[in-house]
Each structure stands twice: as C-alpha cells, then as structure tokens.
C-alpha positions, 0 to 999 in steps of 0.5 A: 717232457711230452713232445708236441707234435704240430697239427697235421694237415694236408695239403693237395698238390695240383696235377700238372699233367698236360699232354698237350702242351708237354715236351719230352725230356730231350726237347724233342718235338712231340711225335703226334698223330692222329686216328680218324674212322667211319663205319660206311663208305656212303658219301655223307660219311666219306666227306666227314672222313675227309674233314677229319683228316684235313682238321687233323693235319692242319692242326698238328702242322700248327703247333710249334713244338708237334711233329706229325708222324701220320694221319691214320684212318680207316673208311667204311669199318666197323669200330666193334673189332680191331681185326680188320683196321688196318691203319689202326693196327699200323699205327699201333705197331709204330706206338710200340716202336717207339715212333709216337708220343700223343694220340689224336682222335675225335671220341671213344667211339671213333677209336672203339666201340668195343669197350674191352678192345678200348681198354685193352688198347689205351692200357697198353699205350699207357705202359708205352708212355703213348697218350691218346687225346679224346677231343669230345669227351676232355680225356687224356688216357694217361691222366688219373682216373681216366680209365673209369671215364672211358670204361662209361663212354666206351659201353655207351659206344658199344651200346649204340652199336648193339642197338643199331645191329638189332636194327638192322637185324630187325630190317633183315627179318622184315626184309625176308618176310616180304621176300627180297633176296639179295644176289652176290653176283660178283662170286655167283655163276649164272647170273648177272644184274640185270637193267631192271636191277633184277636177276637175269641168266648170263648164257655162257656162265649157264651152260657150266652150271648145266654141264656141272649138273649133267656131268654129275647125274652121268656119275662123275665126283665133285673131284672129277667135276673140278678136274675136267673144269680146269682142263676146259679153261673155265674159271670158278664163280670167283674168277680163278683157274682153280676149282674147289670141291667145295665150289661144286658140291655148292653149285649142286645144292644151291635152290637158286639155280632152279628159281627158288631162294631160302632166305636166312641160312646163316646169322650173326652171332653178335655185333663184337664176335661176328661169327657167322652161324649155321641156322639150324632153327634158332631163326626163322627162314623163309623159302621164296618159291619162282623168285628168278628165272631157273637155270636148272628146272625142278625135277633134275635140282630134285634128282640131283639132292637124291643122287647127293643123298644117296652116295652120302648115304653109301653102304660102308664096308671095312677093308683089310688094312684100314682103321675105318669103314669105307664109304666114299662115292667112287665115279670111275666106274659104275659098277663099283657103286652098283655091283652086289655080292648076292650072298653077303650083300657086300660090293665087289671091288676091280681087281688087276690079276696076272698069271703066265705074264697076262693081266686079266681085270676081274670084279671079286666080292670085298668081303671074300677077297679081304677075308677068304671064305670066312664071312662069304663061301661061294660068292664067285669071281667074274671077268669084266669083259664077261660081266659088261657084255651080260649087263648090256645084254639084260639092257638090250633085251629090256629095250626090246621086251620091256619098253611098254611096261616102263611107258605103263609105268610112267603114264601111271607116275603121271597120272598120280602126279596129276591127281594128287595135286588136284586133290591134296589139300594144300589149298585149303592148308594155305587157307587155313593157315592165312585164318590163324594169322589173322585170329592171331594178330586181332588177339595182339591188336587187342591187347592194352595196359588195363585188358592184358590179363584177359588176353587168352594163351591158352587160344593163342598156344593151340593156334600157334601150335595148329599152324606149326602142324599145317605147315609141316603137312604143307612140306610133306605134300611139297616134298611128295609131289617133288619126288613123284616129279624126280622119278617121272623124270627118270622114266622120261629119261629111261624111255628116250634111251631104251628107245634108242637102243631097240635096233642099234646095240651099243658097247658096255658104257658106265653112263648108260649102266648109271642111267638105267640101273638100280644094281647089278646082283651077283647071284651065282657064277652063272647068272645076275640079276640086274635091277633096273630104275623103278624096280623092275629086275631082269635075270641075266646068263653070265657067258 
C-alpha cells in the first residue's frame, strides 16, 4: 500500500537576534563601549566629538543591564586607515581580550572609511563574539546579511573620502600655481614666522645655515659637518643634540635658503595607502623665484650644488682587498681629492712608512701600490713635507706673477655675465610663452556641446608642444647664467687670497689647496704640475 506523505511546507522562524536588548548566558551585564572620531582638530568638529562622547556615556550608564567599559575616541584622524587610531587599536585589543561584548558608534564612516579595513574588522569582532551597533544606518554587524550592508555604506564612506582628497588636491595645485608656499618652521633652520605671517630670518639659526655652507665649500664631509655641530652644542632643525648626515646634505640642497622655492616635490599617492612619492614628473612643479629673504645668495647655493655634484661624480678606482670600486669623497685631506698620478691618471692615496724605527708619511700612486708595476711603471713616490712645500711655492708664485691675468680673467667672466643677460632672449621667451596660454585658453573657452568637433588638436598639440620647447630654452639660459655667476664667485674669491699672500707666505693649508685648485699632477719625481680654478696650470720643481 502507497504511503502518503503530508503536504510539505515551510515555515519561517523569525530572527530574534537583539544585540541590544540580549544578556549573556551568565546574566552578566553586557560589556559596552563606544567608538567616536572625527577627521580635523577645528572647533566645530571638536565640539561634535565632545557631544559624542557625552551622548554615549550617558547613554551606556542608563541601561540597567550594560556596563561601560569605555569610551574610545580619536580627534583630528583620518578614518582611511587604522594605523594611526589609537584608541581604536586600543579598543580592539581589549575585544580580543575578552573585555567587550557590544560596540557602539555613530555610522560606517566614523568607525572606517576604508571599506577592506571595515570588513576586516567587523569579521574579526564577529569571530570574537563582539557585536558593533551602526546608530545611522540600523546594523548589527553580528545579524545575517549584514555584511552586504556595510560592504554598500562603507564604499559610500570610502568614496567620499576620495572625493574630498581630489579636492584638496585640486586646491593644492591651484594653490602652487599662484605660488603660495608653506613654511614648516618648527623643523626648518633659519626661519621663523613672522608678525606678518610671513617668513622672516631667525639671526642665530642663520649663521649655522652659513657656517654649515662655509664649512662644506673649506672641503669638510657631511660626516664632519654633524661632528663639529655637535662638538659646538648646537641643536638640529628638529631640536635634538644629535646631528644626521641626511640633515645636513638637506640643509646644502634645499633652494629655499637662497629665497627661491620648488613647489610640489612629493605627492600622495592615494587617499587609503598615503604613501609619499618622489615627483619625478608625474605632476607638474612650480619653482618660485624671490619668495623670502635668502640666508645664502645665488652664487655660493650655485657652487655648492657643483661642489655636491662633483664629489658624487668622484673617479672610482678598485683597490686591493674590496669587492667594489671606491668612490667616496674624503675631506681629511685635500690632496687625497685633488692629486693625480700623471702616467695612469689614478689618485695617490696617504701612506705611513717606517723604516730604522722612524715613521715618514709619503703619497704613492693606488694603482701602483695595489698593483706593482703592472698597470703604472714609473709613477714616483713623494714625501708629503716635499709635495706641501712645491704646491705652496706654485701658489706663491702665482700670486706674485699671476694675479692680473686671473683679474683678466674675471673682468672678462663679467662682462659676459652682463652681456648675455642683456641679450639672451628670454624676455621675449616669457613673452611668448604668456601668447601660447592665451591662444590656448580661447580654444577651450570656445568649445560647447554642438561645436566640440571642430575644436583643432592638431593647433592646440603644436602650441603645447612650442611652449614645452620655450620653457626648456628658458632652464638652459637660467642654468647658464647661474654658472657664469658661480664661476665669477670663485675668481672673486681666488683674487681676495692671492691678494693676500703677495707679500705674506703662508704654511702648506688644505682650505686654501681646495680654494685655489683644480688638481695637482704627478708628472715625474722631479716636478708637478699644478692646475689651478679657471685652468690655468703652473709647473712646479719638486725639492
């Protein structure tokens, strides 16, 4: 006989899941707390986190059966990351502790506007048992579905947030087009804001940007640099005792110690990461010319990127006993950067000999100390009281003899100076460059939704293209002229201490040797040749 089976059906059974209202198995009291953020540290926003944590605290104290365990709130942090929240990183650790049931906070977007970070975190409560309440939009992250709602609402959050970073981006460049710099002058040395608001030079923090400048132009390392710093007491830009190299190598490169500023060096990547890039092109820059009064002027900023440029563009040269090439700039002595071996072209490197129990510092060629005779024959070795002595000799008598043709030599620097600027054409560069703009922009102003396809690219791609050609011409006459400066300023400088020594012989000094000289080559065991800043050489007897 057919068995008949009753009709089937279904019957759904409410969900009863009340986070609020529900009381642990062991009629405890719910552990409650609550999170609160906002983004800036401005008084309205300040006020609003006030409110937050005073509704939330009465709140929590009125239920009979929640016991608070804390309020935990952070002020002026962005809610695209959680590496910065403390208090909410606090309060997460105490969830997996143990110590919290329920969750309290106004909306999605006050607990993360980061929606991976937002589903990451509710997940991880959910495993824990730990429910969080979304005043605003009705959640219980422990419900079903619930996961789906706060996917939607948290990429609403995270949108917003996009869409605020692309305008504060947005003020950023408009911002740098018009020019404005901002100064950060709790870690810049040199400057302080002024009662104008404006920058102004701090006199005592000025003359350890000079000194820093000096010291490094006399030959001395970024290492030695931070070393003597420390020895003087003087504190870093950011306050401490203890000097970088990094700090100093900064100090020498930064263009706004000589008045000027270079506007969008680094960028945001994005709003979630916040990883600060390099701009190597990806944005445009903006270089401000006489924005502030200059600590340093233009020509001693100009040698000092070509002193830094030529000791990173130092000859390397392999020595016994090392996996690479050496190459590093060494400011003890001057000569170890300035002499030359005249048959191989390899420094000479200080040496210590002892022989009958006396010690005798001689200079000998690398490649023939490291290698014999195989790569150099007859480079010579020469005692150092020897070599000082020629070399101040070859000085000496260039004063003496040569001090008219090095004043030729600046006069004529000069009047090219003068002359170029008067007829380079970077006036009418300028000029022209201002035409293209405004062809350019009347070509956008005109075009509408019925005329779009007449709009000429090919007229607009030849101006862009003109003006990115002008602009580079404008550079290379700029960067001309600031070496026809730079190398005016070191005649200057030569002049004032051959003047000085005419009639008043000095000891063997590295500052000076580094001054004055372009190199010293080693030519035979009799004689070097000395060549001197500008090019003009001198040969000198050795002994």
């Amino acid at each position: 006989m057919e068995t008949v089976l009753p009709q089937k059906t279904v019957r759904v059974i409410p969900a009863t899941v009340d986070t609020a209202s529900r009381v642990p198995k062991d009629n405890r009291p719910i552990r409650v707390a609550a999170y609160c953020r906002v983004s800036t540290k401005q008084d309205e926003q300040l006020e609003s986190y006030e409110r937050q944590v005073q509704t939330y605290t009465q709140r929590i104290n009125s239920e009979p059966n929640w016991s608070m365990v804390g309020i935990f709130a952070d002020k002026g942090i962005t809610g695209t990351s959680v590496k910065k929240r403390d208090e909410f990183n606090k309060m997460i650790r105490k969830c997996k502790q143990g110590k919290i049931d329920l969750i309290l906070t106004k909306s999605i977007a006050r607990f993360s506007r980061n929606t991976v970070d937002c589903l990451q975190h509710t997940r991880l409560l959910k495993e824990l048992g730990v429910d969080v309440f979304f005043e605003e939009q009705g959640i219980h992250s422990i419900q079903p579905g619930a996961e789906f709602y706060i996917t939607i609402y948290g990429s609403v959050a995270q949108s917003e947030s996009e869409n605020i970073s692309a305008n504060v981006r947005w003020g950023k460049a408009q911002s740098a087009k018009e020019g404005n710099v901002a100064f950060h002058y709790s870690n810049f040395l040199g400057y302080r804001r002024g009662a104008d608001g404006k920058p102004e030079i701090d006199l005592e923090e000025a003359a350890t940007v000079r000194l820093i400048y000096d010291r490094f132009l006399a030959g001395d390392s970024y290492t030695v640099i931070a070393r003597f710093l420390e020895s003087k007491g003087i504190s870093s830009p950011s306050g401490r005792a203890k000097w970088s190299e990094s700090t100093v190598c900064s100090i020498l490169t930064n263009e706004k110690y000589k008045g000027d500023a270079i506007l969008n060096k680094t960028y945001i990547k994005d709003c979630l990461s916040k990883k600060v890039c390099v701009n190597n092109g990806e944005r445009p820059k903006y270089y401000v010319e006489n924005n502030h009064p200059a600590i340093i002027d233009a020509a001693t900023f100009g040698r000092v990127q070509e002193e830094i440029a030529r000791r990173r563009a130092k000859r390397k040269v392999k020595q016994v006993g090392t996996k690479t090439e050496q190459g590093k700039y060494c400011g003890k002595y001057a000569l170890t950067e300035l002499l030359l071996c005249g048959e191989c072209g390899t420094p000479y490197r200080r040496c210590t000999w002892t022989a009958g129990g006396q010690k005798k510092i001689v200079w000998r060629c690398i490649s023939r100390l490291d290698y014999g005779k195989k790569y150099c024959h007859h480079s010579p070795s020469i005692e150092e009281t020897v070599l000082h002595e020629a070399i101040m000799e070859a000085i000496q008598k260039t004063a003496r003899q040569n001090a008219d043709v090095l004043r030729t030599l600046k006069t004529h620097i000069g009047m090219g100076l003068a002359g170029e600027e008067t007829e380079d054409r970077s006036l009418d560069i300028q000029i022209r460059i201002a035409e293209i703009d405004a062809e350019f922009q009347a070509m956008m102003s005109a075009i509408s939704a019925e005329n779009a396809e007449q709009f000429d690219e090919g007229r607009a791609a030849e101006l862009l293209h003109e003006k990115a050609s002008l602009e580079q011409q404008l550079s290379q006459i700029a960067d001309a002229v600031q070496k026809r400066r730079n190398s005016k300023s070191r005649l200057d400088d030569i002049c004032d201490i051959l003047d000085a020594l005419q009639n008043h012989p000095m000891e063997y000094d590295d500052y000076l040797v580094r001054q004055l000289l372009e190199c010293v080559i080693v030519e035979s065991k009799e004689r070097i040749k000395v060549v001197f800043v500008g090019g003009m050489e001198v040969e000198q007897g050795l002994g």
